[in-house]
C-alpha positions as CSV (number, residue, x, y, z in Angstrom):
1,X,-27.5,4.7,51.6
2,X,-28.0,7.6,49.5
3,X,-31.3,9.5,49.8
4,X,-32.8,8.1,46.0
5,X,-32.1,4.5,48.1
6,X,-34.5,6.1,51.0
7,X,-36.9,6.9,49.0
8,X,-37.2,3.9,46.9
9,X,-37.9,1.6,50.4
10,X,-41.0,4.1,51.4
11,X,-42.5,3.2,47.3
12,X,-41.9,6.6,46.1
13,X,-39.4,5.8,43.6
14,X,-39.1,3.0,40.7
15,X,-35.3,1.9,39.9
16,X,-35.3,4.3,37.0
17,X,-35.9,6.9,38.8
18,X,-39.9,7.9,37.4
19,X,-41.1,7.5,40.7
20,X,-43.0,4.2,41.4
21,X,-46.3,4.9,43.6
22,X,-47.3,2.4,45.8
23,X,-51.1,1.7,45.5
24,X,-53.5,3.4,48.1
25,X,-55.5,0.1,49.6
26,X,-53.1,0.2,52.9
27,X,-56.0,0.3,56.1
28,X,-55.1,1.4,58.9
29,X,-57.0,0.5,62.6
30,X,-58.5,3.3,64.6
31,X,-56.6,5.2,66.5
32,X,-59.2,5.8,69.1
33,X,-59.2,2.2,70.5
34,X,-55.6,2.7,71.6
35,X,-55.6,4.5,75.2
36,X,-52.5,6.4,74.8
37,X,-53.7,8.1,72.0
38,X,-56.9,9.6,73.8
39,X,-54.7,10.7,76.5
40,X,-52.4,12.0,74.4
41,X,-55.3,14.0,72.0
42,X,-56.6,15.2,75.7
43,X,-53.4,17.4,76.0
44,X,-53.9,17.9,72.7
45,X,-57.3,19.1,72.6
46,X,-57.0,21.3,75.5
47,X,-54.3,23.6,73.9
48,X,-56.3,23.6,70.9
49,X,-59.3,25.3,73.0
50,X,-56.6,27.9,73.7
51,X,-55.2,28.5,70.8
52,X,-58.8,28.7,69.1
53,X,-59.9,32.1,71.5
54,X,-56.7,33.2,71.1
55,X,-57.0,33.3,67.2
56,X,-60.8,34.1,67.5
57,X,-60.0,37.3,69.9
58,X,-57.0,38.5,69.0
59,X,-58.2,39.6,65.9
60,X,-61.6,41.7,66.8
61,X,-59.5,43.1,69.3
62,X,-56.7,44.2,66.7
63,X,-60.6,45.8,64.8
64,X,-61.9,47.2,68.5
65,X,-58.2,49.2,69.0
66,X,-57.5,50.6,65.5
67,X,-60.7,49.9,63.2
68,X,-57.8,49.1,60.4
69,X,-57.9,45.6,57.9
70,X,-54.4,46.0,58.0
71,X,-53.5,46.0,61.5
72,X,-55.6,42.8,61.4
73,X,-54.3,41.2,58.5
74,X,-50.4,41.4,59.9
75,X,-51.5,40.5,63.2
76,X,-52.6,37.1,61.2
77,X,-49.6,37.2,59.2
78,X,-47.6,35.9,62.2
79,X,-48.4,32.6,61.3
80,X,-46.8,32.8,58.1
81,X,-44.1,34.8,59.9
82,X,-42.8,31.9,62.1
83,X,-43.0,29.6,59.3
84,X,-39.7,30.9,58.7
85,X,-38.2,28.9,61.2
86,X,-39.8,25.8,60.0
87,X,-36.9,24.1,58.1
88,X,-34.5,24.7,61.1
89,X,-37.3,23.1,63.6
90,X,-37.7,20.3,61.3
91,X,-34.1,19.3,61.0
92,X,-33.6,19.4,64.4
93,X,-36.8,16.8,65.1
94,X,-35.0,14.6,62.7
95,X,-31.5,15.2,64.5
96,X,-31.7,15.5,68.3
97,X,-35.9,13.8,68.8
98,X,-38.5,16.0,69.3
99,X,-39.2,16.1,73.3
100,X,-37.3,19.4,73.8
101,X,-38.8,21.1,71.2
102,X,-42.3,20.4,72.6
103,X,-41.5,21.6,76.1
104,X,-39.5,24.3,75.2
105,X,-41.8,25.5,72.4
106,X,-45.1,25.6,74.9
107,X,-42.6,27.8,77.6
108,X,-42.1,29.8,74.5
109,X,-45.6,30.4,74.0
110,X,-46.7,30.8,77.2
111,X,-44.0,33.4,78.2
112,X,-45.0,35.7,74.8
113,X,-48.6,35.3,75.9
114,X,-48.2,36.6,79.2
115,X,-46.0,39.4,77.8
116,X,-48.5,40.3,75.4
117,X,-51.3,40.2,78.3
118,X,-49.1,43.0,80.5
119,X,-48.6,44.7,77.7
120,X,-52.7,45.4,77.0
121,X,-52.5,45.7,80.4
122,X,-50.8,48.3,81.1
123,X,-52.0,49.9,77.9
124,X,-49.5,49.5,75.5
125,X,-51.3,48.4,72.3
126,X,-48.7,49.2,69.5
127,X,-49.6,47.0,66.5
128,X,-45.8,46.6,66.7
129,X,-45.5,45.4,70.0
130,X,-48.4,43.6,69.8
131,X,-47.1,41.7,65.9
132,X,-44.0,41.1,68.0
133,X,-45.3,39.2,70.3
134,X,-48.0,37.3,68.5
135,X,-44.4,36.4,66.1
136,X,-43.0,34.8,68.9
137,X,-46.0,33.3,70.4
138,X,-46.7,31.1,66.9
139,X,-42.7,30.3,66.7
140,X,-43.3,28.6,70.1
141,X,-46.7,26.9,68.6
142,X,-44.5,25.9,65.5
143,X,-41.9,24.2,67.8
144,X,-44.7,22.4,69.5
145,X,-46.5,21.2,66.4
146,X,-43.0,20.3,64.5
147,X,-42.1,18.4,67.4
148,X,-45.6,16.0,68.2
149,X,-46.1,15.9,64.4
150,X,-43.4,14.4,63.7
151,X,-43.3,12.0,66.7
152,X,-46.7,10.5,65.6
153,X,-45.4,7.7,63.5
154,X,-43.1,7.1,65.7
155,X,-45.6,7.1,68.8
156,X,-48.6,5.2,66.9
157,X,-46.4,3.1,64.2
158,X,-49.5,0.9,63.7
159,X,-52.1,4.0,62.3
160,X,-49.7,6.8,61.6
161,X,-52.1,8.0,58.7
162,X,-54.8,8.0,60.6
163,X,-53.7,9.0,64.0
164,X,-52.2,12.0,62.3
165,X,-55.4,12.9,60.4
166,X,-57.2,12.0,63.5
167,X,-55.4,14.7,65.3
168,X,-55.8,17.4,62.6
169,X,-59.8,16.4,63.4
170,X,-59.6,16.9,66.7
171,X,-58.1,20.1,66.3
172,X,-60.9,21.7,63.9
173,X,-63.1,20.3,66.5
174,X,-61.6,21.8,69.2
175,X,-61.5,24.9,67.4
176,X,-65.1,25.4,67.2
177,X,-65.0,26.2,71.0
178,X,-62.9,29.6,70.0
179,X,-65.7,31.6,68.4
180,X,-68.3,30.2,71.2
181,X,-66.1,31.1,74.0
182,X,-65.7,34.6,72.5
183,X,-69.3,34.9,72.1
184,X,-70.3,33.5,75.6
185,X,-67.7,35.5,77.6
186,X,-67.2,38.4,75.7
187,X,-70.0,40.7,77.7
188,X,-68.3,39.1,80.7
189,X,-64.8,39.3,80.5
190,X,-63.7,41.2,77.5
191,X,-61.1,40.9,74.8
192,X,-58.4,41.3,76.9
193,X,-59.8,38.4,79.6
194,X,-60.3,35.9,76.8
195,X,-56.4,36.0,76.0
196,X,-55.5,35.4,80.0
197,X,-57.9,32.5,79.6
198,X,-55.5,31.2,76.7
199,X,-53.3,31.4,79.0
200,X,-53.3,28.4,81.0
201,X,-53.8,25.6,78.4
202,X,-50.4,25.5,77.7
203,X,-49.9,23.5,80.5
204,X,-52.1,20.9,79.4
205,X,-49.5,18.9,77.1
206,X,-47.4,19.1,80.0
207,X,-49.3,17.4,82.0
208,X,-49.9,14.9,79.5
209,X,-46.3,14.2,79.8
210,X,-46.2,14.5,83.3
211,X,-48.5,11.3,83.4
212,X,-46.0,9.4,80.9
213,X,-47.7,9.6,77.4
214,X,-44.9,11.1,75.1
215,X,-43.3,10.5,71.9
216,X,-40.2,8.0,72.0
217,X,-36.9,8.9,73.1
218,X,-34.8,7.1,70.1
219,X,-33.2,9.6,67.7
220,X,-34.0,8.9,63.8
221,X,-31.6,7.0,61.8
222,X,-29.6,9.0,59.7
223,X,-31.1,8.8,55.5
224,X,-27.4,8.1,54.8
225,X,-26.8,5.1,56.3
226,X,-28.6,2.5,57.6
227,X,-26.7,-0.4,58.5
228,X,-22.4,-1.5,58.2
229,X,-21.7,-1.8,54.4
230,X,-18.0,-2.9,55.1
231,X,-16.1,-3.8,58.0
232,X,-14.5,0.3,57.3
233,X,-18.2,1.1,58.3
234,X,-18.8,-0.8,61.8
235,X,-17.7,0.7,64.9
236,X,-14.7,-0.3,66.5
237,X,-14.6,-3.1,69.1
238,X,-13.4,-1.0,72.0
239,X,-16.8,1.0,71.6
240,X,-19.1,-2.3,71.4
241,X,-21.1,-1.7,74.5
242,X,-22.4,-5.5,74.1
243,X,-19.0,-6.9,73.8
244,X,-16.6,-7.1,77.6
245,X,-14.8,-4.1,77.3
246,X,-10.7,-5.2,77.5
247,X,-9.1,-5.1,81.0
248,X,-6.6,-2.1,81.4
249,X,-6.1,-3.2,85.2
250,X,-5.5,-6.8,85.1
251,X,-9.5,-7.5,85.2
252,X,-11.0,-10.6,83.9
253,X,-12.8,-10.4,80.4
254,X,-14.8,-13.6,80.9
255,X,-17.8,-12.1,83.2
256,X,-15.8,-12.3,86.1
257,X,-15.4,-9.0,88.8
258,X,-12.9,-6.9,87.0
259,X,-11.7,-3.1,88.3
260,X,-13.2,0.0,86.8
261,X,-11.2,1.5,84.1
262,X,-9.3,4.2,85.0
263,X,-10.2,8.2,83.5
264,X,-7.7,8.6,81.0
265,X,-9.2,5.3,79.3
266,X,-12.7,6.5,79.5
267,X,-11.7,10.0,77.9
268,X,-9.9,7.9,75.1
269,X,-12.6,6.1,74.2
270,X,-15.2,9.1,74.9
271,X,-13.1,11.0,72.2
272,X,-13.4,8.8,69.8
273,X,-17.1,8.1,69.8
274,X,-17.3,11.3,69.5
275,X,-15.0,11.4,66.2
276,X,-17.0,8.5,65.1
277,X,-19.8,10.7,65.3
278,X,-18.2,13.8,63.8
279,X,-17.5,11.3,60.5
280,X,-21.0,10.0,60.3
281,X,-23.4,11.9,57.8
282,X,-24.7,15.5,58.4
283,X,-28.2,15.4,58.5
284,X,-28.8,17.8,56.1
285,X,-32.1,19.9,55.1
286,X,-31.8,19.3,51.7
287,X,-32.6,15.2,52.5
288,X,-36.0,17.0,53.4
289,X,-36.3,19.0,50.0
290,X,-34.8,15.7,47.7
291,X,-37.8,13.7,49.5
292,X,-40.1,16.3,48.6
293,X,-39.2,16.4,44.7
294,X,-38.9,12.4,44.5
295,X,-42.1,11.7,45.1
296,X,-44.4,13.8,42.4
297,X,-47.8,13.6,44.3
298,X,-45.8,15.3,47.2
299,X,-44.7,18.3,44.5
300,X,-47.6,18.4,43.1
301,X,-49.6,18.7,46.2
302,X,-46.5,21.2,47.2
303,X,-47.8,23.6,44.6
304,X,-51.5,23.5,44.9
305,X,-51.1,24.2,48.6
306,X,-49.3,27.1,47.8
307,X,-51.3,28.5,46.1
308,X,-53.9,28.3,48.0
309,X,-51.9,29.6,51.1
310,X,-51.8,33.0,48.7
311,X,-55.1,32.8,47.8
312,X,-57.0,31.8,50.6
313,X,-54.7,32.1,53.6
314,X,-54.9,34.8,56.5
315,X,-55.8,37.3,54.2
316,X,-59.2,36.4,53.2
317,X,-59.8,35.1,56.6
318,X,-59.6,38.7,57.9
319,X,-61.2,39.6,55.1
320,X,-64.7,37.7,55.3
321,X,-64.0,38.9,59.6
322,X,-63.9,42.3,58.4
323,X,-66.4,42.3,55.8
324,X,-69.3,40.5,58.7
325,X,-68.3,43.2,60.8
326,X,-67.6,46.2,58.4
327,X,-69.8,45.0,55.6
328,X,-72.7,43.2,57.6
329,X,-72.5,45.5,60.3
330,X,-72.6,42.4,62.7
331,X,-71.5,42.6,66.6
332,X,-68.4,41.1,67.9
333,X,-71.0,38.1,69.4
334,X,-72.7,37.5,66.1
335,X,-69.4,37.4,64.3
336,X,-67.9,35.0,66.4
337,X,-71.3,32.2,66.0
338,X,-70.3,32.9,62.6
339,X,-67.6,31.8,62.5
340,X,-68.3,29.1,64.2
341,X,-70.6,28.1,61.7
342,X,-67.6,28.6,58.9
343,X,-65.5,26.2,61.6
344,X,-68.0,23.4,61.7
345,X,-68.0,22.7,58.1
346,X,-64.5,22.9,57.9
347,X,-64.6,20.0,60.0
348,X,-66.7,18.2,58.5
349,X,-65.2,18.3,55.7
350,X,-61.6,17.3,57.2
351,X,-63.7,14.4,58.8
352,X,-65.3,12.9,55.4
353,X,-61.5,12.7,55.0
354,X,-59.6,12.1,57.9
355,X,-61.9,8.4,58.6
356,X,-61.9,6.8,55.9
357,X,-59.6,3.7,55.9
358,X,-58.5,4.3,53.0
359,X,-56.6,7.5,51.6
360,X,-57.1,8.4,47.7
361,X,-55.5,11.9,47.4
362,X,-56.6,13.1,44.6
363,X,-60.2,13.1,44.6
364,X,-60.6,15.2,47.7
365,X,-58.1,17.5,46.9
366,X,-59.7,18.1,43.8
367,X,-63.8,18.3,45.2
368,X,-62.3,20.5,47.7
369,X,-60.7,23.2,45.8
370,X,-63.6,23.3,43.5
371,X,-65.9,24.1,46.4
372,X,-63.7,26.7,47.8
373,X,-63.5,28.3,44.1
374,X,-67.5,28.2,43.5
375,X,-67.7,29.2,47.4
376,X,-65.5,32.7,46.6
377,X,-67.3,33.8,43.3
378,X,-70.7,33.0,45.3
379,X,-69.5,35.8,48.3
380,X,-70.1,38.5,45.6
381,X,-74.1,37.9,46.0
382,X,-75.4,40.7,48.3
383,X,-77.9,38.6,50.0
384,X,-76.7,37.3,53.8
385,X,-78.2,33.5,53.4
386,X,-76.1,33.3,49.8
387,X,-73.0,34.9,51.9
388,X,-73.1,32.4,54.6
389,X,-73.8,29.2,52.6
390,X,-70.5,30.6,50.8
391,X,-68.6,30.5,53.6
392,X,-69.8,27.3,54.8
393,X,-69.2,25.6,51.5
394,X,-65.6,27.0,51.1
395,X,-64.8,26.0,54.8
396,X,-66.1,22.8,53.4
397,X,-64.1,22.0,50.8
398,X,-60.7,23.9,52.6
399,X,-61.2,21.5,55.3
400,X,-61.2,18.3,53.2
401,X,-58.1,19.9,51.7
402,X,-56.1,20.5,55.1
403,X,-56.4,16.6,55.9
404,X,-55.7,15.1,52.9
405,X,-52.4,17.0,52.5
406,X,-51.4,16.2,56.2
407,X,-52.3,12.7,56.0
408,X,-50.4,12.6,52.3
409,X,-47.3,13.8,54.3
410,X,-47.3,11.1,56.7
411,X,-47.9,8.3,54.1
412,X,-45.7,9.7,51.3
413,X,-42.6,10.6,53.2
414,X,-40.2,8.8,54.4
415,X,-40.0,9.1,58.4
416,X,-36.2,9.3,58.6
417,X,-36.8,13.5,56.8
418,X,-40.4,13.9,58.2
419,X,-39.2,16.7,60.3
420,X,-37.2,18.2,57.9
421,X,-39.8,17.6,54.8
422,X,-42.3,19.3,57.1
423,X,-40.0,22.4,57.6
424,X,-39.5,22.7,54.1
425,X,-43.0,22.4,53.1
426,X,-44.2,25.2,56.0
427,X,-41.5,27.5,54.8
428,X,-43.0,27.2,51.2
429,X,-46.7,27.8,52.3
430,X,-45.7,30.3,55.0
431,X,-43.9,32.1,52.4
432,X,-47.0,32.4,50.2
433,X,-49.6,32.9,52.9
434,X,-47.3,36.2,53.5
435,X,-48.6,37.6,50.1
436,X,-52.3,36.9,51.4
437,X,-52.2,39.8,53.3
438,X,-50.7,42.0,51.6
439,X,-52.5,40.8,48.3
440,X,-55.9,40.5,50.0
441,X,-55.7,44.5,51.8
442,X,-53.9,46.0,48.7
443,X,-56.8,44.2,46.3
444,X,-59.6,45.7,48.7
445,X,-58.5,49.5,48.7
446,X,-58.6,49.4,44.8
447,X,-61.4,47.1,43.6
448,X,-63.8,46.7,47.3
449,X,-64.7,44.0,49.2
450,X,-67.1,42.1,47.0
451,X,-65.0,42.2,43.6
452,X,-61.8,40.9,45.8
453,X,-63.8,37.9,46.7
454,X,-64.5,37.2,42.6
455,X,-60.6,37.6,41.6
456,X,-59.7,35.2,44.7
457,X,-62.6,32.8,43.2
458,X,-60.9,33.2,39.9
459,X,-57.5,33.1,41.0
460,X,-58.3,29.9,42.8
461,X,-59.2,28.0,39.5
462,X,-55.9,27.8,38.6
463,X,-55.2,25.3,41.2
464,X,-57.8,22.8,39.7
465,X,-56.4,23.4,36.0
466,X,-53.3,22.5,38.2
467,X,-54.6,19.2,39.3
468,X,-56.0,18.4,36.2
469,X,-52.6,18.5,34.1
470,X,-51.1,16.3,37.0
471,X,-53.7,13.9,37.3
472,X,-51.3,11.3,36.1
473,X,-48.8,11.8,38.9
474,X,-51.5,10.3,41.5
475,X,-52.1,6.8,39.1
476,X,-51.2,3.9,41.5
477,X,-48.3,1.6,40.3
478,X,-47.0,-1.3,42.5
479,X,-44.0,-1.3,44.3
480,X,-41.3,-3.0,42.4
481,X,-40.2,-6.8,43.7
482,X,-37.2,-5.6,43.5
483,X,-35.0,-2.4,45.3
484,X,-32.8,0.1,42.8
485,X,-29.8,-0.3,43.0
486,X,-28.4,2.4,44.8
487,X,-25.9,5.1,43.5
488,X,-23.1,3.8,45.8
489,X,-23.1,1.0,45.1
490,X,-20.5,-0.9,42.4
């Protein structure tokens, strides 16, 4: 099967080709009345407690040791850094099953987090060391995340939607207990305490899997091929492991006790499973990037995301961080409560999407970059209740955002290139949250803090002119009765 056929059974293309889109009416059943699942978003939710005073501290201690927005805006950039390596990540979840990339992507992390703890240890706080390992430490969260993300429809096939969006909940929820952490132990334990306290929830999706709640061991079909189209295309009977295998000794082929085969046989037939598999179907990354392009809501969302990765990624994170404690003159502790505050909407806004029972795309996408546009141009106002309802309603409408293109993912693509789909589509954004930084810090030297915040406001416009023009890309049409005919077909 060719990868137009793949796309045509997941209802994202019609037989011509145009792209037929199946309507949004599907409902899904809660995820949290299924017990695996809360077991599973315990491991979960505990790394996310990590990695949310990991994030919240690593920062103001990049501000405490050099005083520099652009120490603190690369040290962010890390994220976008590893992104990078999405594409490979993602076509090796589709190809080999995603359980070693989760365990071996937590070891990762936990090994660069410990490094980077000895290191502030023993005083050694080069931003380059420091970028270096924060690099490595986010490659290991991106194997993680690549590898559960793209287990979930496979691990909850009856909400996959849901569960997924669920799960990007959970994790702004857990979030919120970064900045209150930071702002509770700080006086107590420092910076440099708060990342060993990162440390140990690492462990906690291990032990998830320790108790036996883990994705499925089956690898993906291939987007090629999906069942024997010819007799040329079944395997041969020798290799049948349902069929008695043939006598080589004088054993019985009728059930009865027959002698084992003897080496030479089993290396024969070894060899050519393995040129069996050698002639099957690479799976490729571009199957990832031909799903991506197939289905226009998935491009179009593609683009807006983009954007706003450039617009409103790590840079102006560390810039409204900065600006509380440069511009505000706030303490570390008051900082972090508010970010919390910018947190909590954020979730509720991922919430007002993530449980509803039915997803409609566009509408949220669109409320939600309107309020982070209105949101930036308001942060210009000197006046601190104006500032903060700002940053609550941009965190508001970025939040609805964030779940409605993760769920969109998870509906739209088809699950034989998830993994690799996902790459793709974190390479893209990674590549333009790298320009936040460097846009953001280069922006506030010329123009100052305030006036960066309008041009980002502005900037961010274009996404809903964006939206607008492609509003026809997100109009519901039924499935056809019928499948296309596929290209290999006579």
């Amino acid at each position: 099967m060719t990868d137009a056929g793949t796309a045509e059974e997941a209802g994202s293309v019609t037989p011509d080709g145009a792209g037929a889109h199946a309507a949004d009416e599907s409902v899904e059943p809660n995820p949290l009345a299924d017990r695996r699942f809360l077991v599973f978003a315990a491991g979960n939710a505990a790394n996310n407690v990590g990695e949310a005073l990991y994030a919240t501290a690593l920062p103001l201690l990049a501000y405490q040791l050099t005083d520099s927005l652009v120490v603190m805006a690369w040290l962010a950039a890390a994220v976008p850094v590893s992104d990078l390596f999405a594409p490979a990540l993602g076509a090796w979840a589709d190809r080999r099953g995603v359980r070693g990339l989760i365990v071996q992507g937590l070891l990762a992390q936990a090994g660069a987090a410990l490094a980077m703890n000895l290191l502030l240890l023993g005083g050694h706080s080069a931003p380059w060391l420091l970028f270096l390992c924060a690099v490595v430490l986010e490659t290991g969260g991106l194997a993680y995340r690549t590898g559960w993300m793209t287990g979930v429809p496979a691990q909850f096939p009856d909400c996959p939607v849901r569960a997924r969006g669920t799960l990007n909940s959970l994790f702004l929820a857990t979030t919120l207990a970064g900045p209150l952490l930071v702002a509770a132990l700080l006086p107590w334990v420092g910076y440099q305490g708060l990342l060993w306290l990162n440390l140990p929830t690492f462990f906690a999706p291990l032990v998830v899997w320790a108790v036996g709640v883990r994705p499925v061991r089956s690898a993906p079909a291939s987007p090629h091929k999906t069942a024997p189209a010819s007799p040329d295309e079944t395997a041969p009977a020798s290799l049948d492991k349902t069929a008695p295998a043939p006598s080589h000794e004088g054993g019985r082929t009728d059930g009865g006790p027959r002698r084992t085969a003897p080496r030479w046989v089993k290396r024969r037939a070894a060899g050519a499973q393995a040129r069996a598999g050698a002639e099957a179907p690479p799976s490729r990354i571009r199957d990832g990037w031909d799903a991506i392009r197939q289905d226009k809501r998935i491009s179009v969302m593609l683009v807006a995301d983009m954007v706003l990765s450039a617009v409103c990624g790590t840079g102006l994170t560390s810039l409204i961080v900065y600006h509380l404690r440069h511009g505000w003159a706030l303490s570390g502790q008051q900082a972090g409560l508010a970010i919390a505050g910018m947190n909590v909407a954020s979730l509720v806004g991922n919430l007002l999407v993530s449980q509803r029972r039915r997803l409609r795309p566009w509408t949220p996408m669109t409320l939600g970059v309107a309020a982070r546009s209105v949101a930036l141009i308001l942060m210009i106002v000197p006046v601190w209740p104006v500032f903060m309802f700002a940053v609550v309603l941009g965190a508001l409408g970025q939040g609805a955002v964030m779940a409605t293109v993760v769920m969109a993912r998870v509906r739209y693509l088809p699950p034989g290139v998830l993994g690799r789909a996902s790459g793709l589509i974190w390479l893209l954004t990674g590549g333009a949250a790298l320009l936040s930084p460097v846009f953001v810090s280069a922006l506030d030297d010329v123009v100052g803090t305030p006036p960066t915040f309008l041009v980002l406001g502005i900037a961010t416009t274009t996404v809903l002119l964006h939206l607008r023009l492609t509003r026809a890309a997100w109009r519901p049409v039924p499935r056809p009765q019928e499948p296309a005919r596929r290209t290999n077909e006579p």
